[in-house]
Backbone as a printed PyTorch tensor [residue, N CA C, xyz], in Angstrom:
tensor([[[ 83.0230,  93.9410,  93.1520],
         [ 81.8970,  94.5840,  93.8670],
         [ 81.9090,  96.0810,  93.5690]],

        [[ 80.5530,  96.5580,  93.0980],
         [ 80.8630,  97.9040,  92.8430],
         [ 80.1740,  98.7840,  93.9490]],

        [[ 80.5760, 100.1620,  93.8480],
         [ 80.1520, 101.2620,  94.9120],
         [ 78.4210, 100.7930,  95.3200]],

        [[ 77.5290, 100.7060,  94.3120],
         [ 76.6050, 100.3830,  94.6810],
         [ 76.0040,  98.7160,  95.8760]],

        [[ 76.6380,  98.1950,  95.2730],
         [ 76.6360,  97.0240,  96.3220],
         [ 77.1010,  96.9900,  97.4760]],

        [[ 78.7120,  97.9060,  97.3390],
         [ 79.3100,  98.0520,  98.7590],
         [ 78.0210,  98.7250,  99.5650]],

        [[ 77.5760,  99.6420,  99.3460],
         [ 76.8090, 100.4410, 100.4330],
         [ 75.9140,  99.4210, 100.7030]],

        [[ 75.2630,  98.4210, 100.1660],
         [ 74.0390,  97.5140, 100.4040],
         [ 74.4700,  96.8590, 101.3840]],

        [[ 75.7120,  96.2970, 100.9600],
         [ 76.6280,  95.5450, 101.8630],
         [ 76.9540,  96.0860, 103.2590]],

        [[ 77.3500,  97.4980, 103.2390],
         [ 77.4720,  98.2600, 104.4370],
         [ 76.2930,  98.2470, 105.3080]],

        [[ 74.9690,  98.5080, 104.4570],
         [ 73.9760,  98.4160, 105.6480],
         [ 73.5500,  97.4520, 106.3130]],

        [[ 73.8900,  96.3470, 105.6250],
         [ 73.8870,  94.8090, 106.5050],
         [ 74.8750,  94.7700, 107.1930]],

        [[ 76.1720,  95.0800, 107.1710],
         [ 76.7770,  95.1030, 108.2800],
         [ 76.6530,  96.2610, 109.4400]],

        [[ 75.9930,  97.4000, 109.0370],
         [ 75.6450,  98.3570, 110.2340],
         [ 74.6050,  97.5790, 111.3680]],

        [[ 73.7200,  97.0260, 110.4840],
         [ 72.5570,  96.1950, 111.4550],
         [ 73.3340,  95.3470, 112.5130]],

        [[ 74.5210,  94.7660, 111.6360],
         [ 75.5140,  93.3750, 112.3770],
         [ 76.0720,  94.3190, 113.7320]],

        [[ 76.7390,  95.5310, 112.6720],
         [ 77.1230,  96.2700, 113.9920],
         [ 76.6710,  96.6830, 115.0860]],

        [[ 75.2800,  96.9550, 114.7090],
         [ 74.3480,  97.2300, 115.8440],
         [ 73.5890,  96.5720, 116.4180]],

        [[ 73.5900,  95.5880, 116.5570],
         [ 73.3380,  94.1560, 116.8790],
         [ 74.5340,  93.6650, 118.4070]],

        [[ 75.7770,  93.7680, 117.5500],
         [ 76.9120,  93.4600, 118.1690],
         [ 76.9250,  94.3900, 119.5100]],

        [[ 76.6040,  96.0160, 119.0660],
         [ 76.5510,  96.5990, 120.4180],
         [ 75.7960,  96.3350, 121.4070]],

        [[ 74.4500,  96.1070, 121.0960],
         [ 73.3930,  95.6830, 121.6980],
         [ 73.9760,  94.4230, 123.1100]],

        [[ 74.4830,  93.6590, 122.7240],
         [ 75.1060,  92.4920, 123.3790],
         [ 76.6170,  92.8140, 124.0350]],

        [[ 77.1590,  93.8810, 123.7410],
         [ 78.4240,  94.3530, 124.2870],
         [ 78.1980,  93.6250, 125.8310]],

        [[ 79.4180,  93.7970, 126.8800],
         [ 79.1180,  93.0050, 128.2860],
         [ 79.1810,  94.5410, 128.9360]],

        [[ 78.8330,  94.2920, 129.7840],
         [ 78.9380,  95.5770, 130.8110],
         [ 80.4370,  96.0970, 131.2750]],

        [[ 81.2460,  95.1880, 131.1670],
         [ 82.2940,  95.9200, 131.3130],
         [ 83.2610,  96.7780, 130.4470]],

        [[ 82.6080,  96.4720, 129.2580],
         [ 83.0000,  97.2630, 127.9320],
         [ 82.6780,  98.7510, 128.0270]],

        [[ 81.2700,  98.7530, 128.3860],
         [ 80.9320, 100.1950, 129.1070],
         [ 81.3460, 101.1150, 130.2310]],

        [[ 81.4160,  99.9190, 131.3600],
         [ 82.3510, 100.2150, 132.2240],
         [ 83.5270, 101.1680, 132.5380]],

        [[ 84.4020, 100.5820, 130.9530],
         [ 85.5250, 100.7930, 130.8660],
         [ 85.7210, 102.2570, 130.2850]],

        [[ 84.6340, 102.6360, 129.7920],
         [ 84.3770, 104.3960, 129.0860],
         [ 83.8280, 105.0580, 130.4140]],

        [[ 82.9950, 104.9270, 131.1080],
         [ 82.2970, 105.5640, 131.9150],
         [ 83.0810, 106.6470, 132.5590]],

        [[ 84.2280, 106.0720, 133.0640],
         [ 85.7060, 107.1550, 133.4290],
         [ 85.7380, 108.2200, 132.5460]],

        [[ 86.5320, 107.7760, 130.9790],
         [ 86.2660, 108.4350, 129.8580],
         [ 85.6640, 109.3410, 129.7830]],

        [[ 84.4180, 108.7040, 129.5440],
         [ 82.9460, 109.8030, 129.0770],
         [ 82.9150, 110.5710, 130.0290]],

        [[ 83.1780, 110.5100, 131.5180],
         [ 82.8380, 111.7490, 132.3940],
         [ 83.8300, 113.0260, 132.2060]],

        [[ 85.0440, 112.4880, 131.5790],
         [ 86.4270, 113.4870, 131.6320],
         [ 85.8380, 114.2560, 130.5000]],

        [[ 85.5780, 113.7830, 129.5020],
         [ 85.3340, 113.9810, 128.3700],
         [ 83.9690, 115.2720, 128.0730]],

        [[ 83.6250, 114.6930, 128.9760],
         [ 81.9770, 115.5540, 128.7880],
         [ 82.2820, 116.6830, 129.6210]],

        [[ 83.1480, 116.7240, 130.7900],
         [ 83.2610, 117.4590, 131.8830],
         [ 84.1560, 118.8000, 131.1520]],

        [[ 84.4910, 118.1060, 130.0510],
         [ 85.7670, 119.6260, 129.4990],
         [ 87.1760, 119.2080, 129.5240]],

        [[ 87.6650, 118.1830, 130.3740],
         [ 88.8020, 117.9020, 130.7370],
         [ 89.7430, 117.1960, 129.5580]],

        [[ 91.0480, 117.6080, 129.6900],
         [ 91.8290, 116.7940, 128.3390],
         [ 91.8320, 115.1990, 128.3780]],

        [[ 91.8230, 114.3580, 127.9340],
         [ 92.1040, 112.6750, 127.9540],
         [ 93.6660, 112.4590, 127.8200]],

        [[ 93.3580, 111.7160, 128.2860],
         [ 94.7870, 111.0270, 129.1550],
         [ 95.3110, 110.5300, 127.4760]],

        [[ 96.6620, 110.0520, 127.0580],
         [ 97.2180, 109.3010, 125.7950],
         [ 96.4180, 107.5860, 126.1290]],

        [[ 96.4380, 107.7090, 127.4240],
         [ 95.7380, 106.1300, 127.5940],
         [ 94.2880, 106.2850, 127.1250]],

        [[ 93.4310, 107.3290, 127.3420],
         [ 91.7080, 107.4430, 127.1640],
         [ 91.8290, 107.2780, 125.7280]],

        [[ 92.9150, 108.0990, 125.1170],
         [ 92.5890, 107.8560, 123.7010],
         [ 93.0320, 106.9930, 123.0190]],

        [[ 93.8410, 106.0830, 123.5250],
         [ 94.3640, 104.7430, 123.0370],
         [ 93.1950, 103.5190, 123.2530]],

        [[ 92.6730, 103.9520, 123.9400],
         [ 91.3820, 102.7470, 124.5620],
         [ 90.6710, 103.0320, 123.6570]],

        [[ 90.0780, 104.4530, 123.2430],
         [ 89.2640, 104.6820, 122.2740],
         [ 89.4350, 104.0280, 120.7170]],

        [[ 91.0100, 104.2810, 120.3120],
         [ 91.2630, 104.1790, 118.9030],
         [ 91.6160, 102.5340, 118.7170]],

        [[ 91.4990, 101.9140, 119.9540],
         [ 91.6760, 100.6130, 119.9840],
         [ 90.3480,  99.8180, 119.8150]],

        [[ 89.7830, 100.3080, 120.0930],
         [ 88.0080,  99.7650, 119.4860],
         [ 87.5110, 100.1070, 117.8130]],

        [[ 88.1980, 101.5100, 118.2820],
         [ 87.5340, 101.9310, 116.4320],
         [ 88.4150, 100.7250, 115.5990]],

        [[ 89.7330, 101.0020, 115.8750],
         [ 90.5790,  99.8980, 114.9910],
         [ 90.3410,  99.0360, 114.5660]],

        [[ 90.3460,  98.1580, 115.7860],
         [ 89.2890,  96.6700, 115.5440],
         [ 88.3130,  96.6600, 115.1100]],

        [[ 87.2460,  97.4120, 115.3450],
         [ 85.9330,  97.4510, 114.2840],
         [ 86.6040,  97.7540, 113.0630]],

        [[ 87.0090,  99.0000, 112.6160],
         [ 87.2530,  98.8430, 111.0500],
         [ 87.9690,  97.7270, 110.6090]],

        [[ 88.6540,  97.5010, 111.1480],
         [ 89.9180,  95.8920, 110.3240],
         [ 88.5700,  94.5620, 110.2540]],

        [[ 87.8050,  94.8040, 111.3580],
         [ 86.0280,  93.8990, 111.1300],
         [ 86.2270,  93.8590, 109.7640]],

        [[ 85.6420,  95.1060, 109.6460],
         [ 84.6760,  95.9180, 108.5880],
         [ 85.1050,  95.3480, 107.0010]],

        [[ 86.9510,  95.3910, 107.1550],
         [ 87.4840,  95.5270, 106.2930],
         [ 87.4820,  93.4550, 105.5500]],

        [[ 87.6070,  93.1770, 106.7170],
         [ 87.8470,  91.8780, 106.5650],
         [ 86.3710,  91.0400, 106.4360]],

        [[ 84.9800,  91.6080, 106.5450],
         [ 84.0570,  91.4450, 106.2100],
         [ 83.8070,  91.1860, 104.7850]],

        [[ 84.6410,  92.4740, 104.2080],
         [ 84.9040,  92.5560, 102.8130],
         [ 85.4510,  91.9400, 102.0250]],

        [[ 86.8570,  91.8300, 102.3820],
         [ 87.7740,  90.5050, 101.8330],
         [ 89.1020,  91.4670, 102.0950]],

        [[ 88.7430,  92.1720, 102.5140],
         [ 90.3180,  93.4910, 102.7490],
         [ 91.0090,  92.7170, 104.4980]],

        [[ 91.4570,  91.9360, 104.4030],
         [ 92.5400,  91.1630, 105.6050],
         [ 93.7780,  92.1270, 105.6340]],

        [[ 94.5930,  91.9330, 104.7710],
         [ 95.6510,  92.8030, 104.7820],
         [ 95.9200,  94.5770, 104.3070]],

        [[ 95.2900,  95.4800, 105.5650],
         [ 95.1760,  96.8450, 105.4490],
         [ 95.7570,  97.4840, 106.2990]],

        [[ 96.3900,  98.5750, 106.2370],
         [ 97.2740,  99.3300, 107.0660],
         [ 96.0800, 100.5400, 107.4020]],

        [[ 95.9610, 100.5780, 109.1910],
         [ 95.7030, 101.9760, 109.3440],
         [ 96.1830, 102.7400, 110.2560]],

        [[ 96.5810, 104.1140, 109.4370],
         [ 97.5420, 105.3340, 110.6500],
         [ 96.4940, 105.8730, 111.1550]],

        [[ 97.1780, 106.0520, 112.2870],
         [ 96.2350, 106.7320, 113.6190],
         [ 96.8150, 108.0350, 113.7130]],

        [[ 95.7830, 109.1520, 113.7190],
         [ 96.6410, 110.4120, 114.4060],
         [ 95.5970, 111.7770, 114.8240]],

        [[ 96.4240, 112.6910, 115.1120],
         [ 95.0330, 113.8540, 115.5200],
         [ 95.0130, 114.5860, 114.2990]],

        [[ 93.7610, 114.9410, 114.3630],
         [ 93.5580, 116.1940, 113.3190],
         [ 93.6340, 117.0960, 113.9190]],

        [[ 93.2370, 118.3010, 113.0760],
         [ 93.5960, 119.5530, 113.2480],
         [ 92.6130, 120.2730, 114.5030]],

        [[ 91.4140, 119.3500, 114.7190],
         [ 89.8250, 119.9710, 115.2000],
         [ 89.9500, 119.2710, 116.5190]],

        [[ 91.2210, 118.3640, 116.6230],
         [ 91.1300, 117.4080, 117.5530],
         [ 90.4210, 116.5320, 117.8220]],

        [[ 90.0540, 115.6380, 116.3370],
         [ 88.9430, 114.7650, 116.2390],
         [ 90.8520, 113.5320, 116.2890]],

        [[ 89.9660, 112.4490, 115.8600],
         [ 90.8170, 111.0590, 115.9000],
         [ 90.8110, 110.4610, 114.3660]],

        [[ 92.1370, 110.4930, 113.8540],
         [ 91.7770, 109.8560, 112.3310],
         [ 92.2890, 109.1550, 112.1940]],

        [[ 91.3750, 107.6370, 111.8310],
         [ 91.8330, 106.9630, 111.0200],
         [ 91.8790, 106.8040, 109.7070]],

        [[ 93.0410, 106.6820, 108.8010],
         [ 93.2860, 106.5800, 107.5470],
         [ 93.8070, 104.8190, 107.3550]],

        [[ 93.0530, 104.4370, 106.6380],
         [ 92.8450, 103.2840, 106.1330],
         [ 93.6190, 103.1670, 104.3330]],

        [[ 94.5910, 102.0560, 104.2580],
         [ 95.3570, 101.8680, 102.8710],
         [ 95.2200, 100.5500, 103.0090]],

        [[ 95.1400, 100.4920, 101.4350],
         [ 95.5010,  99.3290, 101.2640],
         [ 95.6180,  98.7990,  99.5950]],

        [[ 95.7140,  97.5230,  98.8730],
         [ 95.8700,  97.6780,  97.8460],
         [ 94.7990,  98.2780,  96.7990]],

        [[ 93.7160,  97.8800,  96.8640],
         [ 92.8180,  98.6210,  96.0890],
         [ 91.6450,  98.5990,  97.1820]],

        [[ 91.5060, 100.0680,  97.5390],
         [ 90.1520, 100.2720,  98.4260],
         [ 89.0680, 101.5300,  98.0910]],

        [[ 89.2280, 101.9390,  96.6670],
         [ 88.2900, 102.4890,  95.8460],
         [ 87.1060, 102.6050,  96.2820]],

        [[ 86.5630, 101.1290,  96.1020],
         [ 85.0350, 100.5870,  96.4860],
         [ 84.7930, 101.2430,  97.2410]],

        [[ 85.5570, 101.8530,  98.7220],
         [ 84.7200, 101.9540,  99.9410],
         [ 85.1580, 103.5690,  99.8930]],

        [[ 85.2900, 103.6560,  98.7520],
         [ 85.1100, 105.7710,  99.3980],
         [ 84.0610, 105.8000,  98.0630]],

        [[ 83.6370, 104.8700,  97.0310],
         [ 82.3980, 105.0500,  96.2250],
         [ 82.4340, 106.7600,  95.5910]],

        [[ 81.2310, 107.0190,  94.7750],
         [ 80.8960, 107.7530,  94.2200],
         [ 80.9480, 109.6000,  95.0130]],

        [[ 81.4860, 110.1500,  94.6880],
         [ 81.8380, 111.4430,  95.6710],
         [ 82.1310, 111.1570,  96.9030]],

        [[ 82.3670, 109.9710,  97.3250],
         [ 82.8770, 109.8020,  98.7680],
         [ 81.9640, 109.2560,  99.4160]],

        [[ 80.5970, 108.7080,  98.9040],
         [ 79.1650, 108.7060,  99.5170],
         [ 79.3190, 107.0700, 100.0320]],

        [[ 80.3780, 106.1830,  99.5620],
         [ 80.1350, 104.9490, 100.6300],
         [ 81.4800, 105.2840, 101.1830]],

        [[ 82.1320, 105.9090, 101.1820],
         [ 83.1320, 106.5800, 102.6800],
         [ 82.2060, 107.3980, 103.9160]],

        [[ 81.1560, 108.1730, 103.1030],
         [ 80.1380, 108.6420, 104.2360],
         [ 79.4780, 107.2710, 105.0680]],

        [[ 79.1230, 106.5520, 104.4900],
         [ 78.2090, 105.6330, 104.9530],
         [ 79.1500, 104.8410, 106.1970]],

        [[ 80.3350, 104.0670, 105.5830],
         [ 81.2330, 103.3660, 106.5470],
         [ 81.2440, 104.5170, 107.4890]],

        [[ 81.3780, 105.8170, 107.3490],
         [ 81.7770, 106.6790, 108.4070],
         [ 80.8770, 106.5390, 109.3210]],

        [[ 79.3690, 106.6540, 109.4490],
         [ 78.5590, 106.7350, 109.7430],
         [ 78.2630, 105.3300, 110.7670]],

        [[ 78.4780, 104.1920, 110.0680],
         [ 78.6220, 102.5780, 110.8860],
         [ 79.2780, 102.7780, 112.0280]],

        [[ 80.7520, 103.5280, 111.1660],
         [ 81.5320, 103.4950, 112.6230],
         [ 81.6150, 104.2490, 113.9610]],

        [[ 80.8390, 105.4660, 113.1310],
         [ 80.3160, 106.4220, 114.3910],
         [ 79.1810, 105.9920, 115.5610]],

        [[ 78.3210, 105.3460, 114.7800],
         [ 77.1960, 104.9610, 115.4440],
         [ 77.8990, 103.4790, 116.2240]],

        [[ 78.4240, 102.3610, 115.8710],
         [ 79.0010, 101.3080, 116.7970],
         [ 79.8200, 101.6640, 118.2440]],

        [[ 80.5820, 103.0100, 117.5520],
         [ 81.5390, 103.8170, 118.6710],
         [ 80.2070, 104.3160, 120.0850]],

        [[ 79.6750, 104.9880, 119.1430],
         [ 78.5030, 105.5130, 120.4630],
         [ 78.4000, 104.8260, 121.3020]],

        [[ 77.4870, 103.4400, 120.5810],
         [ 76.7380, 102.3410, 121.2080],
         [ 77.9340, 101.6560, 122.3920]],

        [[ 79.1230, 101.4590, 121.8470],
         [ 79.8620, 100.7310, 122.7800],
         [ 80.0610, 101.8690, 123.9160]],

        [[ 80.1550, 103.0930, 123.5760],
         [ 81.3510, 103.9780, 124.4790],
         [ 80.5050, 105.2040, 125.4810]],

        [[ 79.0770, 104.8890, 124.9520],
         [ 78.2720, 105.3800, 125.3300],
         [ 78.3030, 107.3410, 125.3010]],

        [[ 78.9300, 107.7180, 124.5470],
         [ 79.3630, 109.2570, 124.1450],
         [ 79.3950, 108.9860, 122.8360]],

        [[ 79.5940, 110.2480, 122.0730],
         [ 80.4330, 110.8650, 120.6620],
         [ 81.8650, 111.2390, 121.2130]],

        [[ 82.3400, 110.6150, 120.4870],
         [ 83.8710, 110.9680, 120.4840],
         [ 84.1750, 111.1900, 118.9660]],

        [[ 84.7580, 112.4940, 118.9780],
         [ 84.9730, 112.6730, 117.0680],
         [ 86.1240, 112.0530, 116.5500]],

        [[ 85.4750, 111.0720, 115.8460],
         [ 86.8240, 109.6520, 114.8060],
         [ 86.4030, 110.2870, 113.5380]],

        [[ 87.4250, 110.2600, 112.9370],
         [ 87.3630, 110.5460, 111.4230],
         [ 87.6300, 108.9460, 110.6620]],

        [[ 87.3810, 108.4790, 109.5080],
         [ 87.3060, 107.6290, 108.6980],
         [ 87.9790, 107.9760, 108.0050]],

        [[ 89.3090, 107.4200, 106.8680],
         [ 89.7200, 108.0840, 105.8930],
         [ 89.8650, 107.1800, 105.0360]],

        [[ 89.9440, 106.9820, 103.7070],
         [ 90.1160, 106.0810, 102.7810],
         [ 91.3770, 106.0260, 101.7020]],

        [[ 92.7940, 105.7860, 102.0920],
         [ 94.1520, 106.4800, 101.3350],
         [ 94.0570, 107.8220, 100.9890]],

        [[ 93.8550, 108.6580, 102.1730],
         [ 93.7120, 110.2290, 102.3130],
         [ 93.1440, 110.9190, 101.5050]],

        [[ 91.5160, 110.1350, 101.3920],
         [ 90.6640, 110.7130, 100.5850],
         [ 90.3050, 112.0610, 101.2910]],

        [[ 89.9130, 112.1420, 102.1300],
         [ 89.3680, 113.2220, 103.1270],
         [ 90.0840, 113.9350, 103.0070]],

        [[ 91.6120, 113.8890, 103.5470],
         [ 92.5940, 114.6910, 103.5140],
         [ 92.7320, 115.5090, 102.3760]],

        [[ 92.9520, 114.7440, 101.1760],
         [ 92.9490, 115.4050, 100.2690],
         [ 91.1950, 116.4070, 100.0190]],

        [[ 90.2470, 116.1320,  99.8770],
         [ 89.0810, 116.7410, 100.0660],
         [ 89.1190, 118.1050, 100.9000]],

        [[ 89.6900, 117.5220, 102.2110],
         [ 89.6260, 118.8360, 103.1610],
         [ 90.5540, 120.1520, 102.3270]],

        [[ 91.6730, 119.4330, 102.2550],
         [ 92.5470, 120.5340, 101.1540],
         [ 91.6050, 122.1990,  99.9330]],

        [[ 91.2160, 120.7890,  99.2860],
         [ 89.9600, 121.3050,  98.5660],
         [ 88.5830, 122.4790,  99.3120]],

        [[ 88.1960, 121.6710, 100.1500],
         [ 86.9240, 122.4500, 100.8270],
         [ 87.6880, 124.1770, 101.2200]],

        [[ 88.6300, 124.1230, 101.9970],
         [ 89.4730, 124.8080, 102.6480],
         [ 89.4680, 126.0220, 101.1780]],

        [[ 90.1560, 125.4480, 100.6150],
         [ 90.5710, 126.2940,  99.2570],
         [ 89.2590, 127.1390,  98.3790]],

        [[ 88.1140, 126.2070,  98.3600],
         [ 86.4470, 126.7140,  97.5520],
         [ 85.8880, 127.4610,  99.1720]],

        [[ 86.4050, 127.0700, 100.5850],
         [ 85.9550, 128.4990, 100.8880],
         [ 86.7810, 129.5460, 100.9830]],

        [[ 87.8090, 129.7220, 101.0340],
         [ 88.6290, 131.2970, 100.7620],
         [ 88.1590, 131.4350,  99.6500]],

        [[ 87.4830, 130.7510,  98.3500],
         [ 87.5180, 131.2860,  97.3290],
         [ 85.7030, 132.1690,  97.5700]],

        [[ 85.1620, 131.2210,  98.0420],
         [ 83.7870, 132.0310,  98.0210],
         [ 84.3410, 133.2860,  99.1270]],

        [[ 84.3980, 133.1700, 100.1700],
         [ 84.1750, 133.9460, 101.4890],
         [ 85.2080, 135.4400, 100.0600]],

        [[ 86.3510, 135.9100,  99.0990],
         [ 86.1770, 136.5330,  97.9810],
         [ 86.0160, 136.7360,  97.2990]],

        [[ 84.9170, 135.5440,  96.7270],
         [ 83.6120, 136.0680,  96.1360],
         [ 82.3500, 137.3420,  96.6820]],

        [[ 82.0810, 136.7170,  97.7710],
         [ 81.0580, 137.5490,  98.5190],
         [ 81.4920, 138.7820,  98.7650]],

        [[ 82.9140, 138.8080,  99.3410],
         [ 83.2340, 140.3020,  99.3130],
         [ 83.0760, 141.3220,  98.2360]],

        [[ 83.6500, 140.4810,  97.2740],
         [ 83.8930, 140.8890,  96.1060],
         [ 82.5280, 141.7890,  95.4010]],

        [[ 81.3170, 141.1100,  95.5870],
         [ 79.6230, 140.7370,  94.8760],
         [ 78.7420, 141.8760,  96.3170]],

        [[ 79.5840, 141.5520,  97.2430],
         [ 79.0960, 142.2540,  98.6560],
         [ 77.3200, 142.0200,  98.5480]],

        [[ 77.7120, 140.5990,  98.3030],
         [ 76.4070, 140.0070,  98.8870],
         [ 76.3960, 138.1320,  99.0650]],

        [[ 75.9790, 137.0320,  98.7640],
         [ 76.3770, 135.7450,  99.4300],
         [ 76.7660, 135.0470,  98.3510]],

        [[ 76.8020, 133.7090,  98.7870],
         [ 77.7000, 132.5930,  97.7520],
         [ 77.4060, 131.1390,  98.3340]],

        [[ 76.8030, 130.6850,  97.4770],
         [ 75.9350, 129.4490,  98.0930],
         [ 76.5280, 128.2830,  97.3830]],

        [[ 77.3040, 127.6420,  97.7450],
         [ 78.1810, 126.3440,  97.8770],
         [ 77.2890, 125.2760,  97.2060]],

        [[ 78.0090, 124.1910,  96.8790],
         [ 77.5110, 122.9870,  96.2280],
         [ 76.8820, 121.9810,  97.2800]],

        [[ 75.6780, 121.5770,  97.4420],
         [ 75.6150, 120.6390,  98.9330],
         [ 77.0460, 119.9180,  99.1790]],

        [[ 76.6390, 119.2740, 100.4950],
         [ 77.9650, 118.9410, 101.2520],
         [ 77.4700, 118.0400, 102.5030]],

        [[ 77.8000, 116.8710, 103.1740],
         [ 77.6890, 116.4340, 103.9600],
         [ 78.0230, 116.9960, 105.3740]],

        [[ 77.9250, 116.4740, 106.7370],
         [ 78.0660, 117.4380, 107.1420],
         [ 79.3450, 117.7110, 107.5840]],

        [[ 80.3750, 116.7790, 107.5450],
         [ 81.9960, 116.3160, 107.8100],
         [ 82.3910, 117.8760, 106.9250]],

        [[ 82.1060, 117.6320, 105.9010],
         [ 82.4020, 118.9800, 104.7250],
         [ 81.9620, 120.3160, 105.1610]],

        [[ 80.6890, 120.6910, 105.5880],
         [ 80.1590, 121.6380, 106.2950],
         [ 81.0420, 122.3530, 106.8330]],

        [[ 81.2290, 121.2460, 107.7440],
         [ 82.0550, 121.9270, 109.1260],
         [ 83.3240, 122.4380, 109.0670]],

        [[ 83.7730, 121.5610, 107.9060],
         [ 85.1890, 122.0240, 107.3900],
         [ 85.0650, 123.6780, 106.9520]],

        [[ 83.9840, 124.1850, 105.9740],
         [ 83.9650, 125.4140, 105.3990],
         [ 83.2740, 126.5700, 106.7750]],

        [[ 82.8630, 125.8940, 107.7680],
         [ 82.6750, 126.5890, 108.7520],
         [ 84.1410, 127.2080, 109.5050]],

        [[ 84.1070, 126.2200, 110.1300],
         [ 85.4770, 126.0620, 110.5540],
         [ 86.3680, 127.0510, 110.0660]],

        [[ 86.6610, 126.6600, 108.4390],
         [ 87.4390, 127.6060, 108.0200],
         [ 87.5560, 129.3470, 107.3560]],

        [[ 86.1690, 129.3450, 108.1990],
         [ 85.3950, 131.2440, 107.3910],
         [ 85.2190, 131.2770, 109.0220]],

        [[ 85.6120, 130.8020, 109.8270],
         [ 85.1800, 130.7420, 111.3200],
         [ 85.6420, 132.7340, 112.1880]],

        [[ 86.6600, 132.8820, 111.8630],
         [ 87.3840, 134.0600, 112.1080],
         [ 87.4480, 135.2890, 111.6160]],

        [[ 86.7800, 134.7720, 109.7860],
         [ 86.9430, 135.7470, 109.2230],
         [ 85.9280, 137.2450, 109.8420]],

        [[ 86.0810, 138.2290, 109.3320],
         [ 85.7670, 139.5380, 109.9290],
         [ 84.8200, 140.2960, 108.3560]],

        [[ 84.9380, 139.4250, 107.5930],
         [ 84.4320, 140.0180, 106.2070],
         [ 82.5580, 139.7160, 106.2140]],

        [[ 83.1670, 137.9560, 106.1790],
         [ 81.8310, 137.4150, 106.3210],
         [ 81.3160, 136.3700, 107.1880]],

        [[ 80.2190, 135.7010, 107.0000],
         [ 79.5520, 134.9910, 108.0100],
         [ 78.5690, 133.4380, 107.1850]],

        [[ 79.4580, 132.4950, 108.3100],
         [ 78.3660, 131.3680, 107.3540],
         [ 77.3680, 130.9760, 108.1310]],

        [[ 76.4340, 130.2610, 107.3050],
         [ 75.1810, 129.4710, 107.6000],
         [ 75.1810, 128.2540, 106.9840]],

        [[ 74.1150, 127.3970, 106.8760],
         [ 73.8020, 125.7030, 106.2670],
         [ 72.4950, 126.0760, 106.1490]],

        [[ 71.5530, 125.9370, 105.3340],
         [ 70.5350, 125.4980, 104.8910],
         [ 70.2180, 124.6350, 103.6520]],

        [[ 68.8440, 124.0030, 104.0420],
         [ 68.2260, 123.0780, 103.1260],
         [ 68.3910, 121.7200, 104.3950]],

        [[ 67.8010, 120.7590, 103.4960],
         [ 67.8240, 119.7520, 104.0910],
         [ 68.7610, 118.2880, 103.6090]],

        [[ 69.4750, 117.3430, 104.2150],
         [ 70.1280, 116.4260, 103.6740],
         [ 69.3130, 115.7130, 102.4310]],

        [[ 70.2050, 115.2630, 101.1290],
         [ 71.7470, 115.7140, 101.1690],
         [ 71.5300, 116.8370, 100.3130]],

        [[ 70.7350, 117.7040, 100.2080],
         [ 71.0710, 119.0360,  99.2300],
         [ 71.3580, 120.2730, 100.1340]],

        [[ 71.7660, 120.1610, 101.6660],
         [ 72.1080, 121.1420, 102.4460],
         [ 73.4140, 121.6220, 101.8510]],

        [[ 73.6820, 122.9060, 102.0530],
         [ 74.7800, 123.5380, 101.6360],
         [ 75.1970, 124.5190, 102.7770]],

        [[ 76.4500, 124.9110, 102.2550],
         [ 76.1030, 126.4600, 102.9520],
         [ 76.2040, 127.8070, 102.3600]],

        [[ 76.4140, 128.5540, 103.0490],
         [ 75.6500, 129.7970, 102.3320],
         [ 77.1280, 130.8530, 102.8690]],

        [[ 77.7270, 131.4120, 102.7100],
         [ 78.2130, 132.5760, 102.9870],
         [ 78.4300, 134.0090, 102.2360]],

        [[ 78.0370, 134.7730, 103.7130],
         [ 77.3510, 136.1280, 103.5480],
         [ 77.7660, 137.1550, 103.5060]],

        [[ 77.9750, 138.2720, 103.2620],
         [ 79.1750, 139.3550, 103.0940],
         [ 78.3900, 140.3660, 104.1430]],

        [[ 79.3490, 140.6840, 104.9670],
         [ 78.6550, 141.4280, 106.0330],
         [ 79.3770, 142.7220, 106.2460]],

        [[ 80.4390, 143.4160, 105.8570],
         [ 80.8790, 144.4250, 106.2130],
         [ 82.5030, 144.0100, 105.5210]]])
């Protein structure tokens, strides 16, 4: 199965997925409502709120995986740096599902974000990872923005990035977040949004 089919494949199972939420029981919701109020209110989550959480994503992806023909896959659970939730997904060959620049790793990301909603009734930030594709990526993003944010200084004027999804975005935000040199932005529209950083003093 190649990258192109996987994603075809993915969107029939997003429908499945969203289908599946649709019919969730009420006590599935129930069971976030606690959650979602701590959550929304500002308050930290308990190791239990977030075990309930990563215990749904889990099971949906091992779905996902086994939809595919991927039965036997290992995934580590842990925090990131932003205090999102990552799962990193291995296994023997799982290529297919991080596809062409990562664009059917976006897509699964996207299934699983949207099923999470539907069941949990919030955003809770889960990361997707594909044998530390991301990870390794983030590495990267991190690195092309220190390199622009001295560029711009350098030019003492901006530096407009390669589009980027918005997982990526946020990363080069994030990481020019403090700086005192310059200042970022995002413009354009998906997927040729980029961002832009500006040399300000």
């Amino acid at each position: 199965m190649d990258s192109d089919e996987m994603s075809s494949s993915t969107t029939g199972a997003q429908e499945e997925g969203a289908a599946a939420a649709v019919v969730s029981d009420v006590s599935s919701q129930d069971r976030f409502a606690d959650i979602k109020e701590r959550f929304e209110s500002g308050s930290d989550l308990s190791d239990a709120d977030v075990d309930a959480i990563a215990d749904v994503a889990l099971t949906y992806v091992r779905q996902i995986m086994t939809f595919f023909g991927e039965e036997h896959v290992t995934i580590d659970e842990y925090d990131g740096d932003d205090g999102e939730l990552i799962l990193d997904v291995s296994g023997d060959d799982l290529a297919v599902f991080i596809g062409r620049h990562g664009r059917t790793l976006d897509a699964l990301q996207m299934l699983v974000t949207s099923y999470m909603s539907n069941v949990m009734r919030f955003h809770y930030p889960i990361v997707i990872d594909i044998e530390g594709y991301k990870a390794r990526r983030r590495q990267k993003l991190v690195s092309f923005a220190t390199q622009a944010e001295a560029h711009a200084i350098k030019q003492r004027g901006e530096v407009r990035l390669a589009p980027m999804n918005a997982y990526e975005r946020r990363i080069v935000h994030l990481t020019l977040a403090n700086s005192e040199r310059v200042s970022t932005h995002s413009e354009g529209v998906d997927p040729q949004r980029r961002v832009v950083v500006t040399f300000v003093h």
